[in-house]
C-alpha positions in Angstrom: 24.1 17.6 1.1 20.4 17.8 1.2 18.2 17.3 4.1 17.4 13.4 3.2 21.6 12.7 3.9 21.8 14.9 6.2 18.9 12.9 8.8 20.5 9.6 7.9 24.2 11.0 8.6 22.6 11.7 12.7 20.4 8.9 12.5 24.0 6.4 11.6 25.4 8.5 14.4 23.3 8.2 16.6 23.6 4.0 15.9 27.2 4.3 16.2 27.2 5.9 19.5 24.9 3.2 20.9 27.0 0.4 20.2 30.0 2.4 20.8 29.2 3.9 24.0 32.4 3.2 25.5 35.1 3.2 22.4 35.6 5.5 19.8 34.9 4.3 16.2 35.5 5.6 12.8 34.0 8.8 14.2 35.9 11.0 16.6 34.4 11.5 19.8 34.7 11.8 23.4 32.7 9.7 25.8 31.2 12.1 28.9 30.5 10.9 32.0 28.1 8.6 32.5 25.0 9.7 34.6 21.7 8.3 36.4 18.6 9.1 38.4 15.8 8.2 40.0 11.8 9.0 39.1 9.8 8.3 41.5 5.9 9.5 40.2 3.0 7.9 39.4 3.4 6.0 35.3 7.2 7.4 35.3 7.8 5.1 32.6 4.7 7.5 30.5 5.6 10.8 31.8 9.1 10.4 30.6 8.3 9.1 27.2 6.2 11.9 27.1 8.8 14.5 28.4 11.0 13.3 25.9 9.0 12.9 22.7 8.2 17.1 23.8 11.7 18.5 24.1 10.2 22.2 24.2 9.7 22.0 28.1 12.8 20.5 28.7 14.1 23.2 26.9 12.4 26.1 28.9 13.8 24.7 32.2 17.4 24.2 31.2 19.3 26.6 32.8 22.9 26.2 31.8 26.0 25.8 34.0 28.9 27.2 34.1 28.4 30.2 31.9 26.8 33.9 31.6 23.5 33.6 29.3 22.2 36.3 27.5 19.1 36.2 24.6 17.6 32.8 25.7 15.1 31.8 23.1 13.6 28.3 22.7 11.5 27.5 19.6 9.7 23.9 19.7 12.8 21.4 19.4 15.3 24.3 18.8 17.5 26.8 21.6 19.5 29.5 21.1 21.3 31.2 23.6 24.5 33.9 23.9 27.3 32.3 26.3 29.9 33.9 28.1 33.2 32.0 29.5 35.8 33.4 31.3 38.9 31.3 30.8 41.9 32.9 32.1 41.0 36.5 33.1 39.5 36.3 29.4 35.6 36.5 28.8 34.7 35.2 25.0 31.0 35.5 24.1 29.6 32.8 21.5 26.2 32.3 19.9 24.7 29.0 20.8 22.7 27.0 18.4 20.8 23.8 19.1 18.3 21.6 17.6 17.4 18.5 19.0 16.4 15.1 17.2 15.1 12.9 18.8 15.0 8.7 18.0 13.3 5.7 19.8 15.6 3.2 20.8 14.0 -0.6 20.1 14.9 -2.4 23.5 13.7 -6.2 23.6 12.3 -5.8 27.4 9.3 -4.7 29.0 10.8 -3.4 31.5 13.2 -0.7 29.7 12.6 2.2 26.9 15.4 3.9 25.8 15.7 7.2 23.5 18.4 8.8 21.7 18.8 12.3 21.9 21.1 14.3 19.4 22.0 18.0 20.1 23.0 19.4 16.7 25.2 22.3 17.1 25.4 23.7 13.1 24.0 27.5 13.4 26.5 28.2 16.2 29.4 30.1 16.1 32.7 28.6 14.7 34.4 28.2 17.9 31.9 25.9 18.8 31.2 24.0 15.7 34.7 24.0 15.1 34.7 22.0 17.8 31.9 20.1 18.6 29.6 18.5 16.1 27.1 16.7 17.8 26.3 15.9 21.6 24.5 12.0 21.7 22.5 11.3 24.7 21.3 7.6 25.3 18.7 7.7 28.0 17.7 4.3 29.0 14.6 4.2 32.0 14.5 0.7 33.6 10.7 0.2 35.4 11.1 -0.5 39.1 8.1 -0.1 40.0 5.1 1.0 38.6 5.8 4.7 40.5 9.5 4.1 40.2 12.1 4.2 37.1 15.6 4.6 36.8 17.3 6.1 34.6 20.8 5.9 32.8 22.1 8.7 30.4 25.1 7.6 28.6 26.8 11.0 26.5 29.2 11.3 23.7 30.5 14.7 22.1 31.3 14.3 18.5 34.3 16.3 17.7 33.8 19.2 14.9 36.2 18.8 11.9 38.9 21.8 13.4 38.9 20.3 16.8 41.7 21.9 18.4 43.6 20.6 21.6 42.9 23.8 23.7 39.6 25.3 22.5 38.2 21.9 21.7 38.7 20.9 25.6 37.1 24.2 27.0 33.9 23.6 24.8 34.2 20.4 25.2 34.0 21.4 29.4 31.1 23.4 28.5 29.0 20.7 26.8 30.1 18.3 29.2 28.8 20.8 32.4 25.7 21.2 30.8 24.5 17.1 31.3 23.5 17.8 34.6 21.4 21.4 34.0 19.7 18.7 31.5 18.9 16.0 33.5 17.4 18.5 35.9 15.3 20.0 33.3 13.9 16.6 32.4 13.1 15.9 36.1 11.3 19.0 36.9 9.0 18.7 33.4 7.9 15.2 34.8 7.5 16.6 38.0 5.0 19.0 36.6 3.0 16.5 35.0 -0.1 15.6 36.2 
């Protein structure tokens, strides 16, 4: 596949997800839980958009959940970490690879942007992209006031092509514990701003 097919496959994926938020379609996923908060900072609406179009911050504050990290390295839109996950008096060590893309939603209101935020996992090791695909964020900020957004992040895993019942629900726990750890990163890089 070259790289051409290969943008348009995430960018029909990421489509799907949107309308799909809630139901799976002719691609196999797994909604997560859905997620909001608050902003409260002078132009919010700016300092996200900004936040978000620069993933590389975000990036440098996640700090995952859940698991041991070793070797963090962030490169502009790209993150590689080694994880370690005890699961039953058993520690398994994978290599971590991520690369974010990163699409404008076109909302008809004023009052709302919305972006959509695909976590590629290829590069990783094959219990993961076994597994797990792609993780779809839909973040959707809603203008309160002009120092005050909110902000909805709706998450989908797409399952790999060997998802498997038991390893594909421990990764699957994994992604799904790192939503928070994100959301937390985007707060504190609009908190920084200025």
């Amino acid at each position: 596949m070259d790289y051409g097919t290969i943008k348009m496959k995430k960018y029909f994926l990421s489509f799907i997800l949107i309308l799909h938020s809630m139901q799976s379609f002719a691609i196999d996923s797994i909604a997560l839980p859905n997620k909001s908060f608050v902003i409260n900072t002078e132009n919010a609406i700016r300092k996200l958009e900004d936040t978000i179009r620069a993933p590389h911050e975000i990036l440098i504050r996640f700090v995952p959940a859940g698991v041991s990290i070793k070797n963090k390295n962030v490169n502009n839109d790209q993150i590689d970490i080694m994880a370690s996950k005890t699961v039953m008096m058993m520690t398994k060590t994978v290599r971590i690879k991520g690369a974010l893309d990163i699409v404008p939603v076109q909302i008809k209101s004023a009052l709302e942007v919305c972006y959509s935020i695909t976590m590629d996992f290829a590069g990783s090791d094959q219990l993961i992209t076994d597994n797990i695909d792609l993780l779809n964020m839909l973040f959707c900020a809603t203008k309160i006031t002009e120092r005050k957004i909110k902000v909805n992040v709706v998450s989908k895993i797409i399952k790999g092509e060997n998802y498997s019942s038991l390893m594909g629900s421990i990764t699957t726990g994994i992604v799904q514990d790192q939503l928070q750890p994100i959301i937390t990163a985007v707060q504190k890089t609009i908190e920084s701003q200025r």
